[in-house]
VOGU-3710 file (C-alpha; in Angstrom, 3 decimals, decimal comma):
1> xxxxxxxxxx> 147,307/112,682/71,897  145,886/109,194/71,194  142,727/108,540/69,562  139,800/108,104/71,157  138,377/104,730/71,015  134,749/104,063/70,069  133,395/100,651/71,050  130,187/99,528/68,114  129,651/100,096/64,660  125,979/100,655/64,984
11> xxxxxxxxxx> 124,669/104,154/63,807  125,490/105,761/66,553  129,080/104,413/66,849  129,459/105,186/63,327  128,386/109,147/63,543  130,315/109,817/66,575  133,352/108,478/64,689  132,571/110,338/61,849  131,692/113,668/63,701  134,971/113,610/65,557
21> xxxxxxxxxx> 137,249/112,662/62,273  135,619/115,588/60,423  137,015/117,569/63,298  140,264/116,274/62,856  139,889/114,234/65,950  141,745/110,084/65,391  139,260/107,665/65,697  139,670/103,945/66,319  135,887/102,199/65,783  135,916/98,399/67,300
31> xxxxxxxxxx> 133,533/96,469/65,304  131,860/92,995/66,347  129,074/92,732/64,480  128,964/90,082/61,549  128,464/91,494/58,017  124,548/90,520/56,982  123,710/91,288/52,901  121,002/93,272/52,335  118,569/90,508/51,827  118,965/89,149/54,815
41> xxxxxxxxxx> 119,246/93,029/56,508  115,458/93,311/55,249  114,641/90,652/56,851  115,277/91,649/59,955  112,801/95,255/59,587  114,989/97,571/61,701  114,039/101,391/60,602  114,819/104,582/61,746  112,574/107,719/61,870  114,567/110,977/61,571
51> xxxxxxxxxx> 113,422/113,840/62,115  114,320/117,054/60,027  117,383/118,172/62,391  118,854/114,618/62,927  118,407/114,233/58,924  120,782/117,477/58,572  122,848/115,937/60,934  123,663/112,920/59,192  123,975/114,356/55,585  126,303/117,236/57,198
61> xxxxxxxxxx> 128,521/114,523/58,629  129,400/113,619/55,008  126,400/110,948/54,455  124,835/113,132/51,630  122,006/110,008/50,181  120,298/110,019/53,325  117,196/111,708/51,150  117,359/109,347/48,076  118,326/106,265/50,763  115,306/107,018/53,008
71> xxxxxxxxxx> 111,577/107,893/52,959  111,057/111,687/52,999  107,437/111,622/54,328  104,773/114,294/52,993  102,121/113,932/55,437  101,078/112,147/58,729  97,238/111,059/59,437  95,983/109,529/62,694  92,441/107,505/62,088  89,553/106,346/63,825
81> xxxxxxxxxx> 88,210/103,502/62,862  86,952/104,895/59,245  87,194/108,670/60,390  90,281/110,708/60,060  90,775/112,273/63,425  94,242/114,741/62,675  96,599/115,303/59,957  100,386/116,782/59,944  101,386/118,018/56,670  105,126/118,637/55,853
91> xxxxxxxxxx> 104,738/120,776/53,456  105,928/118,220/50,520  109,009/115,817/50,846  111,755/118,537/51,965  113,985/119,621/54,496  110,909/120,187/56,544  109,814/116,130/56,621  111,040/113,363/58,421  113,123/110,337/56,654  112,606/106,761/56,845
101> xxxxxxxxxx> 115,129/104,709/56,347  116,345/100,607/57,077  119,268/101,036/59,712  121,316/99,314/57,526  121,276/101,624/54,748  121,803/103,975/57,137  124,833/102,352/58,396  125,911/101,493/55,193  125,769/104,997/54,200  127,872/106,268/57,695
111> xxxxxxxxxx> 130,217/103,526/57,208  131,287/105,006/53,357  131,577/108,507/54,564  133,828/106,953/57,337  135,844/105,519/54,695  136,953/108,826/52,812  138,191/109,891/56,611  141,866/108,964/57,087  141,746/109,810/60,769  139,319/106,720/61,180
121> xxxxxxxxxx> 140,521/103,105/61,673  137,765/100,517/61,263  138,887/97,203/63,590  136,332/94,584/62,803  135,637/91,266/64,609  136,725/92,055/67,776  134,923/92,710/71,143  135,902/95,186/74,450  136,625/92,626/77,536  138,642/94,880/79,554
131> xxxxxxxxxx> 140,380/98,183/79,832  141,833/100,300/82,397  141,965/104,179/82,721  144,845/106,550/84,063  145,308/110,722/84,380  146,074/110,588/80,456  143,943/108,277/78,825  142,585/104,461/78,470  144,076/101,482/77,332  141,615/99,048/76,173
141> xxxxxxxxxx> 141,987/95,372/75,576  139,530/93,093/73,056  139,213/90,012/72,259  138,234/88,006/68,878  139,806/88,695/65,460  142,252/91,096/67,536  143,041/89,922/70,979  145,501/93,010/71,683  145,609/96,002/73,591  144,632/99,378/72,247
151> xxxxxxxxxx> 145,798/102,959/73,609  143,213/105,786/73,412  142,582/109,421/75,105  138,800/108,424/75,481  136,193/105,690/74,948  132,818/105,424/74,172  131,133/102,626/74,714  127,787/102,793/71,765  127,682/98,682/71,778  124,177/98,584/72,802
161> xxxxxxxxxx> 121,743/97,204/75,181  123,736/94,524/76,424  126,988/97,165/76,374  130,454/95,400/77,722  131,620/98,829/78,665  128,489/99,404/80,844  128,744/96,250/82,771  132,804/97,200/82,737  132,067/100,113/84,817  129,649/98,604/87,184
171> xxxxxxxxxx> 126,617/100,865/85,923  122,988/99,920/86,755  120,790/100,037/84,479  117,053/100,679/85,660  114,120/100,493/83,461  110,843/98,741/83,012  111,053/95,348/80,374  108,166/95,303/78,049  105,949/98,419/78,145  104,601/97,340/74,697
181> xxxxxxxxxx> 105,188/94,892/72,241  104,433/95,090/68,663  104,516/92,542/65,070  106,129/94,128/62,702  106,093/93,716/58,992  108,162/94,731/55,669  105,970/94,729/52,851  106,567/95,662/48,830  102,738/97,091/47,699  100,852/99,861/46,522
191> xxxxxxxxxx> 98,903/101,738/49,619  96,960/105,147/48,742  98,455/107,625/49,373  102,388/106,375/48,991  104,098/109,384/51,049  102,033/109,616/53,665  102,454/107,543/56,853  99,729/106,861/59,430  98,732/105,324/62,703  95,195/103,529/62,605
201> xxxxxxxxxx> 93,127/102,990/66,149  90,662/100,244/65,396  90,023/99,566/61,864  87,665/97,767/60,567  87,268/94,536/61,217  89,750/94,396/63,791  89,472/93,878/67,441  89,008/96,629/69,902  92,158/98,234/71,249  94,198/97,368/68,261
211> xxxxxxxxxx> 96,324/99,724/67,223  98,120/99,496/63,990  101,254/102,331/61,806  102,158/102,102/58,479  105,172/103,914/57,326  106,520/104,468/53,891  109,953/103,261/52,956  111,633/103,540/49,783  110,671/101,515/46,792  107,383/100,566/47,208
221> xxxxxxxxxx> 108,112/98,808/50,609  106,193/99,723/54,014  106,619/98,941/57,338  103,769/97,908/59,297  103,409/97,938/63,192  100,596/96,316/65,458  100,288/96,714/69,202  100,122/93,669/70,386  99,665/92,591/74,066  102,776/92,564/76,083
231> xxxxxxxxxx> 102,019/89,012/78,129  100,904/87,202/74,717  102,197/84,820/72,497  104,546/84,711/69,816  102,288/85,772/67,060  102,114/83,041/64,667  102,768/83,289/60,528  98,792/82,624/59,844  97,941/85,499/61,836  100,178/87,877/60,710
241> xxxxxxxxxx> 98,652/87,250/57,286  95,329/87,339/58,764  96,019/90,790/60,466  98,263/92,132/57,107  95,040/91,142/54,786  92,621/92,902/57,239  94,870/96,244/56,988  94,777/96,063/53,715  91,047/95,636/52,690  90,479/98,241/55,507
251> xxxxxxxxxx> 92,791/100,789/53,487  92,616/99,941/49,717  89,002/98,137/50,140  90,294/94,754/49,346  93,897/92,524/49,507  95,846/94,173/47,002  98,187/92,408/45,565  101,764/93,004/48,115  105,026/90,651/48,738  106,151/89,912/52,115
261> xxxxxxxxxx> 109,471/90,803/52,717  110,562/90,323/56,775  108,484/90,435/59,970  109,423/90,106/63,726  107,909/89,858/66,900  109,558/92,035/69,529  109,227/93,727/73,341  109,992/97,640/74,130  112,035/98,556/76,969  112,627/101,200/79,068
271> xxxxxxxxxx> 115,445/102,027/80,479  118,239/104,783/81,725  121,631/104,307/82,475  122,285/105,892/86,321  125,657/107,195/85,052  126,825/108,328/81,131  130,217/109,371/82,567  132,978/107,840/84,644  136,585/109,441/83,979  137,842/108,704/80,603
281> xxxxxxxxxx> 134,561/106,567/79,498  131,252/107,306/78,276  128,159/105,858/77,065  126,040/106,755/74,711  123,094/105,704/72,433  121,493/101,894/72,985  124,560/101,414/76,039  122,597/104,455/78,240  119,059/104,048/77,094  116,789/102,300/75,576
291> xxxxxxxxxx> 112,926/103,621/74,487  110,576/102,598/71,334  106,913/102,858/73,204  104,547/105,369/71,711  106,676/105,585/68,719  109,701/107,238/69,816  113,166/106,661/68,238  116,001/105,034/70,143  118,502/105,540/66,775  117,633/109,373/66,534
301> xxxxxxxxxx> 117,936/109,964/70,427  121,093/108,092/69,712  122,548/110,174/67,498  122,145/113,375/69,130  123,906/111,779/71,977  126,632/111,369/68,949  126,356/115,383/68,011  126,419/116,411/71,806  129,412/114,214/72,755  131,154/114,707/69,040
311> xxxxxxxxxx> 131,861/118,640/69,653  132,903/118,616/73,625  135,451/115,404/72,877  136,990/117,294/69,647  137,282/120,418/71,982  139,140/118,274/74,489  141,295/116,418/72,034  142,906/119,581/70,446  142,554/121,995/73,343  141,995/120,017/76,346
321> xxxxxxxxxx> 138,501/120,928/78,276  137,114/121,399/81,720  135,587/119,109/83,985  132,321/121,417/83,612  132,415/120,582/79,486  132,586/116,586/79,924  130,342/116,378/82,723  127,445/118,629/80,489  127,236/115,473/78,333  125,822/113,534/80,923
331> xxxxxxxxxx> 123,575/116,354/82,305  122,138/117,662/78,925  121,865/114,233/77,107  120,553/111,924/80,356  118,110/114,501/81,467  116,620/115,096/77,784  116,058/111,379/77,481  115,166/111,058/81,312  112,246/113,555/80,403  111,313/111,950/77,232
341> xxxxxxxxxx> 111,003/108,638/78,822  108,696/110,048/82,065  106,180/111,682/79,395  105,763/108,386/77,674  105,413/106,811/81,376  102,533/108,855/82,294  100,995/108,973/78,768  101,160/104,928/78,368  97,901/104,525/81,166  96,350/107,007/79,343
351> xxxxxxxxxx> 96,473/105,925/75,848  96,631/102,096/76,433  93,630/102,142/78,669  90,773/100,072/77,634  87,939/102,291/76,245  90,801/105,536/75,852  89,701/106,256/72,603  85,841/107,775/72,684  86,381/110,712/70,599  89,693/112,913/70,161
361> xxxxxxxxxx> 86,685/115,703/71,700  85,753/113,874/74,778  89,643/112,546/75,941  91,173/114,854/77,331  94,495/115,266/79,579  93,538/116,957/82,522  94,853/120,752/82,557  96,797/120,239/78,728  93,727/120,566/76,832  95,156/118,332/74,342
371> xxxxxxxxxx> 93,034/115,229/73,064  94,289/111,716/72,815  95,300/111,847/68,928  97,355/114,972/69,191  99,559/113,180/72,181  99,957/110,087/70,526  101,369/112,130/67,381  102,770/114,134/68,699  105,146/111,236/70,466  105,293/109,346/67,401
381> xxxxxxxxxx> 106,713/112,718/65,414  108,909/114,211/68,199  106,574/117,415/68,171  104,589/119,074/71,375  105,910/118,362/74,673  107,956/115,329/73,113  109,850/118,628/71,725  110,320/120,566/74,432  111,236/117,859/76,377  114,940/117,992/74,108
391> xxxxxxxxxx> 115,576/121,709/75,472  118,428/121,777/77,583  117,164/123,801/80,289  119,096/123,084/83,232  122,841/122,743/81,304  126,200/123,915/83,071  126,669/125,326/79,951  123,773/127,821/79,621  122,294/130,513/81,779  118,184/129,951/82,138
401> xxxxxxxxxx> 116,658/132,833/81,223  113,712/134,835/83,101  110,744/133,326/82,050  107,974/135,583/79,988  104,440/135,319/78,793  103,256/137,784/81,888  103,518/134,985/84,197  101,300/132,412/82,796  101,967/128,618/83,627  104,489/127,189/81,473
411> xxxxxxxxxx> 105,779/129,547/79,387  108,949/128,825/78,143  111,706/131,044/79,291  113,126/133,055/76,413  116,429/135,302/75,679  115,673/139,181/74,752  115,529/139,324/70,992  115,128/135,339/70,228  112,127/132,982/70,506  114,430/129,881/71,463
421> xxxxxxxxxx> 115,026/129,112/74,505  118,706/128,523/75,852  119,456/125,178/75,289  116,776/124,951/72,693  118,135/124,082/69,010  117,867/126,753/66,414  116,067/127,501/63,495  117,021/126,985/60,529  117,375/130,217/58,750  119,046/131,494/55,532
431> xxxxxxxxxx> 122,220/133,052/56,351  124,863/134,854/54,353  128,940/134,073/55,161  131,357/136,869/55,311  132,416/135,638/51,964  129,056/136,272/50,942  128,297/132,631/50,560  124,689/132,190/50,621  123,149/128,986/52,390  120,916/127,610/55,530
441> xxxxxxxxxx> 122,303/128,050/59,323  121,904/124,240/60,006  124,905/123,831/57,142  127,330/125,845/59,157  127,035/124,005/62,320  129,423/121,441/63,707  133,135/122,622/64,059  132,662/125,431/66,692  130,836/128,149/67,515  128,497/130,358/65,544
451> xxxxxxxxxx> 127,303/134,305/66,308  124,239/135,395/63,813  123,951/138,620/63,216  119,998/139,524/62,827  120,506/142,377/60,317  117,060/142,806/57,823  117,907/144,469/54,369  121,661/142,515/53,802  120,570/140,050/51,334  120,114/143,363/48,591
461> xxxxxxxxxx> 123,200/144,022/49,264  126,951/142,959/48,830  128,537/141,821/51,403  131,243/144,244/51,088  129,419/146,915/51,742  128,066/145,611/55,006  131,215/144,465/56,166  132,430/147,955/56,915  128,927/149,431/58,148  127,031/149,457/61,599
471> xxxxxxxxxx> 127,532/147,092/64,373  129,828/144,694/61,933  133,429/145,796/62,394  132,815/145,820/66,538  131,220/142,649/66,121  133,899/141,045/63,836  136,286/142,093/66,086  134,584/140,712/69,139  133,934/137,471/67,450  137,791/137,214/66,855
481> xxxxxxxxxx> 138,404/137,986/70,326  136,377/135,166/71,682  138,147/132,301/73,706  137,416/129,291/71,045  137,240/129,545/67,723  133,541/131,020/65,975  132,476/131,628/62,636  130,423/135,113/61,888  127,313/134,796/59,465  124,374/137,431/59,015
491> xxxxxxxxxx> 120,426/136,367/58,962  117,966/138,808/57,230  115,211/137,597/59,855  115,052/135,197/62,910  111,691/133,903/64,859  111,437/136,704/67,396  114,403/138,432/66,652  114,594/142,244/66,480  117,005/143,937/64,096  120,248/143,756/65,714
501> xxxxxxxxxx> 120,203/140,970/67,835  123,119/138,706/68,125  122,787/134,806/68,491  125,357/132,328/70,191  125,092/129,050/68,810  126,932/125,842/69,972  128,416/123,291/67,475  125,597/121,313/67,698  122,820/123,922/67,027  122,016/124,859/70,486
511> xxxxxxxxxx> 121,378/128,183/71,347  123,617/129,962/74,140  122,183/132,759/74,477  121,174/136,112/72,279  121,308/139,508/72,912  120,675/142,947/71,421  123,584/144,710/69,860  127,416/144,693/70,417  128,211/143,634/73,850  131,838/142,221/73,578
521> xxxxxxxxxx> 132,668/141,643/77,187  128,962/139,932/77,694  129,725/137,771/74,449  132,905/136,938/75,626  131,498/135,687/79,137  128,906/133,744/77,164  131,104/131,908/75,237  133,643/130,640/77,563  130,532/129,179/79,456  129,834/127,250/76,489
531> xxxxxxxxxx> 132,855/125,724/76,728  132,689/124,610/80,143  135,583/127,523/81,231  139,317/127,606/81,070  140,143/124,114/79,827  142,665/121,777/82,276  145,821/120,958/81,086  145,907/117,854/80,049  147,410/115,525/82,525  146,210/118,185/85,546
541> xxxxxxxxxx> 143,372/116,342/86,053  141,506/113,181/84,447  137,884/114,442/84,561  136,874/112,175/87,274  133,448/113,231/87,661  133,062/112,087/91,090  136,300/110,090/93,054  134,816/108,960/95,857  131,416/106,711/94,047  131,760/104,021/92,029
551> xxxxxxxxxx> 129,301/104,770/88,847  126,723/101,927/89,928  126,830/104,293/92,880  128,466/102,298/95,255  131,731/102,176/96,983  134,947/103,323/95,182  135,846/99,340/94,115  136,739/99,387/90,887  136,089/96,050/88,757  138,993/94,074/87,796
561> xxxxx> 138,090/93,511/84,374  137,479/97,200/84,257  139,893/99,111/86,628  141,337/102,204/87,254  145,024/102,967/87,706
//
């Protein structure tokens, strides 16, 4: 098999490669971004908020700094004016906080791990201007440093808004241009509280309307955001001062002393790719959407694109895969983000509105219950509905499951014996190898799948002495029996589980389905859903995912500079 071709070195070209090399999976990464040091990186004040699950993510992938390279927040406080109107505590800077960190530490720290893979080739300096696809793979030529032609099973086009492989394939890309607009700045000071990062609705001082975040970064340094009007000006040097001295007498009572380190002035987008998939070629991260109003995170939507694609491609490579597992990437991934982009659509008239902000007590969204400050957190922290919005409900993959809660309006439909829904990731729980290896479920994931035995009173014991006892010899056996490969653990407890439930797990931490007790035909069935059915032979078929459209949806014409044999 040839190796499958990533095009962009961003963050998210850089995990997929890595995710797919630590499953033994070739990778060839085509690089055309110029090298920057990190003086100039910080001038340009690109971050990345990550949120607990993405942060395990990255540091499982081999990028174990991520903590010690980033901003582990402890708290999050929305303000009024002088009046603190909600606060999210993490519970200290642990597992349980989100990171902050400048992309290019973050790529820096992707790009090393990458380097201690030899499955990865790193091809800098050259740019995708063409390629062609057949029944066994894609042959893709690039210009630059190397003007050649390279030979891969796959490619992934992660090369960002203005993606070459997108306008290759002919796929629209619909959207809205400037839904907000914000100054941002890098600063080195001393702010209160130094962990905590927070989101200020008219301070003193300052004009009504404006809205201003400050998030913590490592070393002293902050990153400051102010909504700014999306038809304005260029916001000039003086005035950025003028606004950065304001923010700071409203917070420490006067200008503390602080250093400047990079600012910008720059438009959010929305936007959706109309088609992630065509044959041989995806897209994925900045190349099939892009998003940034209300505080949500392009990089970490990104790079669970990365994690959903990494596992189905590696599944492919070694064993070959069914049209139903390749096409799932497009459904799970393009509908999550579809539905995170439509909340922040209908909550934008709400919260930009002039005069939105009376009181968090007298806003509310009709039929939610839920008060202007909660919804704009609750965006800017992934949490609430911007949570449940990254459930794969309606997967090829997974089953939905009746709905409970007697009937009441959205309640979320739930497996017997588990509080997450299919499709919904996991928690992270303490489970105990077969080994007897101690550690957390989220450290397991990523090379196939994983069953969890819910059995309470196992951690007293050796795990010799469960091995042989109850449903565990059935179940090992089962597990064994199952059509790709899975790895058996044991949980003590598990958020609505009874004693003796058993969990399916994906690679990536979604849940297929659970069930009470040993059911090996049912786990069986369950399992080769997950992986799309019986895999094709490779060759049989090239995964065309439609042959009669074109992916910009119209007529089967192929583009020259990106054609189809």
């Amino acid at each position: 098999m040839d190796p499958v071709i990533v095009a962009g070195a961003g963050p998210v070209g850089l995990a997929l490669a890595l995710a797919l090399a630590r499953r033994d999976v070739p990778v060839i990464v085509l690089d055309e971004a110029e090298t920057l040091t990190d003086s100039e990186e910080l001038r340009r004040p690109r971050t990345a908020v990550l949120g607990p699950d993405t942060a395990a993510l990255v540091e499982r992938l081999g990028y174990s700094g991520i903590h010690e390279d980033g901003a582990s927040w402890t708290a999050w406080r929305t303000l009024r004016r002088r009046s603190e109107v909600l606060r999210v505590d993490f519970g200290g800077s642990g597992p349980m906080s989100p990171v902050h960190i400048a992309q290019h530490r973050l790529e820096h720290g992707l790009r090393e791990a990458l380097l201690a893979c030899g499955a990865v080739r790193m091809v800098a300096g050259c740019r995708v201007d063409a390629f062609e696809q057949d029944e066994r793979g894609v042959t893709v030529h690039t210009r630059g440093a190397h003007d050649t032609w390279w030979r891969g099973s796959y490619l992934v086009g992660c090369d960002g808004p203005r993606s070459t492989v997108r306008k290759l394939l002919g796929v629209r890309f619909p959207g809205r241009t400037s839904v907000d607009r914000h100054a941002v700045a890098v600063l080195r000071t001393e702010l209160p509280e130094p962990g905590v990062a927070l989101l200020h609705r008219d301070p003193p001082g300052a004009p009504a309307g404006q809205e201003l975040t400050a998030r913590p970064l490592p070393d002293g340094l902050w990153r400051l955001d102010w909504l700014l009007p999306t038809q304005g000006r260029l916001l000039t040097s003086d005035a950025l001062v003028e606004r950065l001295r304001g923010a700071l007498t409203a917070w420490c009572g006067s200008v503390v002393p602080y250093e400047l380190v990079g600012s910008a002035d720059y438009p959010v987008h929305q936007r959706l790719a109309r088609q992630w998939r065509f044959r041989r070629v995806f897209l994925a991260g900045d190349a099939a959407h892009l998003m940034g109003a209300l505080g949500t995170q392009s990089v970490e939507e990104g790079l669970r694109d990365a994690e959903n694609l990494s596992w189905k491609l590696s599944l492919a490579w070694h064993d070959g895969a069914s049209k139903t597992l390749l096409d799932s990437y497009e459904a799970e991934r393009r509908g999550a983000v579809g539905a995170r982009l439509r909340a922040t659509d209908q909550a934008l008239p709400l919260l930009r509105a002039t005069g939105a902000w009376q009181t968090v007590r007298q806003v509310v969204l009709s039929g939610s219950g839920r008060g202007q400050a909660e919804l704009l957190t609750d965006s800017h922290l992934g949490l609430g509905s911007a949570a449940a919005s990254s459930v794969y409900g309606r997967s090829p993959l997974t089953l939905p499951a009746p709905r409970t809660g007697g009937g009441k309006t959205g309640a979320s439909p739930l497996v017997a014996g588990c509080d997450t829904p299919p499709g919904g990731s996991v928690s992270d729980v303490r489970v105990t190898a077969l080994d007897g290896t101690v550690g957390r479920l989220r450290d397991r994931l990523g090379r196939g799948l994983v069953v969890v035995l819910i059995a309470p009173g196992t951690g007293v014991w050796d795990s010799r002495h469960w091995l042989t006892a109850g449903l565990m010899p059935r179940l090992a056996s089962a597990v064994a029996a199952l059509p790709t490969p899975a790895e058996l653990l044991v949980a003590e407890t598990y958020p609505g589980a009874t004693a003796h439930s058993v969990l399916l797990i994906r690679p990536d931490g979604r849940l297929v389905t659970a069930m009470v007790g040993c059911r090996p035909a049912e786990l069986y069935s369950y399992a080769d859903l997950a992986r799309g059915g019986p895999p094709v032979p490779a060759g049989a078929d090239d995964g065309v995912n439609d042959a009669d459209a074109e992916p910009g949806g119209g007529p089967a014409e192929a583009p020259v500079s990106g054609r189809t044999r």
